[in-house]
C-alpha positions as CSV (number, residue, x, y, z in Angstrom):
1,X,-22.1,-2.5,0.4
2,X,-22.3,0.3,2.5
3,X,-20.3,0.5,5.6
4,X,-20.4,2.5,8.8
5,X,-17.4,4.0,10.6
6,X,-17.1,3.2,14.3
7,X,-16.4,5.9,16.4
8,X,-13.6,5.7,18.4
9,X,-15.6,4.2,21.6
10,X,-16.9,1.1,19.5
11,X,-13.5,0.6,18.4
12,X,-11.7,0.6,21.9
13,X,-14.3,-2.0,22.5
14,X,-13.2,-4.6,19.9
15,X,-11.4,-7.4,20.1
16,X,-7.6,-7.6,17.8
17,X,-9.8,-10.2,16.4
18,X,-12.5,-8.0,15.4
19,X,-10.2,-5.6,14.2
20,X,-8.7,-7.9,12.0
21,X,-11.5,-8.8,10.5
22,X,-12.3,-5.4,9.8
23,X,-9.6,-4.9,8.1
24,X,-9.8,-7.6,6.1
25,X,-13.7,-6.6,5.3
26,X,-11.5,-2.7,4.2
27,X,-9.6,-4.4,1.8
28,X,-11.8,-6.4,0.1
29,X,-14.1,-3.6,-0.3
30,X,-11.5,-1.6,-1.7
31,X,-10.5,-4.0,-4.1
32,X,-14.1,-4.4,-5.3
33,X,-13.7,-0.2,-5.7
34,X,-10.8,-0.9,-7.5
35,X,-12.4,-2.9,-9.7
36,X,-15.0,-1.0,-10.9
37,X,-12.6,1.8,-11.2
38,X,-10.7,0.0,-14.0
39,X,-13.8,-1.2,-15.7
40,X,-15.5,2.4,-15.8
41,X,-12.2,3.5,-17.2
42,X,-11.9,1.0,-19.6
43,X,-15.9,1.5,-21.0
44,X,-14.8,5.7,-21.4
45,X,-11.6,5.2,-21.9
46,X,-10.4,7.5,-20.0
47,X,-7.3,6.2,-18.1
48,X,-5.8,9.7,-17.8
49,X,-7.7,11.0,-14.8
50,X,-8.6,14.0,-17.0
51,X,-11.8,14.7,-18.3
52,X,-12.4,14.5,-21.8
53,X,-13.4,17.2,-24.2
């Protein structure tokens, strides 16, 4: 998924509705991000945040 930030015209332009659903559309994608996150670290094993050597 690859999203596209509005500039700040398209987003004066939106409905609370749409805005809504954009943030909903954030979140989810984060979560996915999330996800994958934890399952990279858990195939290295490298939960630290600090490279191994």
């Amino acid at each position: 998924m690859e999203l596209k930030r509005p500039s700040q015209s398209e987003l004066d332009q939106t409905s609370p509705a749409e805005k809504d659903m954009l943030i909903y559309m954030l979140f989810d994608a984060l979560n996915d991000l999330g996800k994958r996150v934890k399952q990279l670290e858990n195939k290295t094993g490298n939960v630290s945040g600090k490279p191994r050597f």
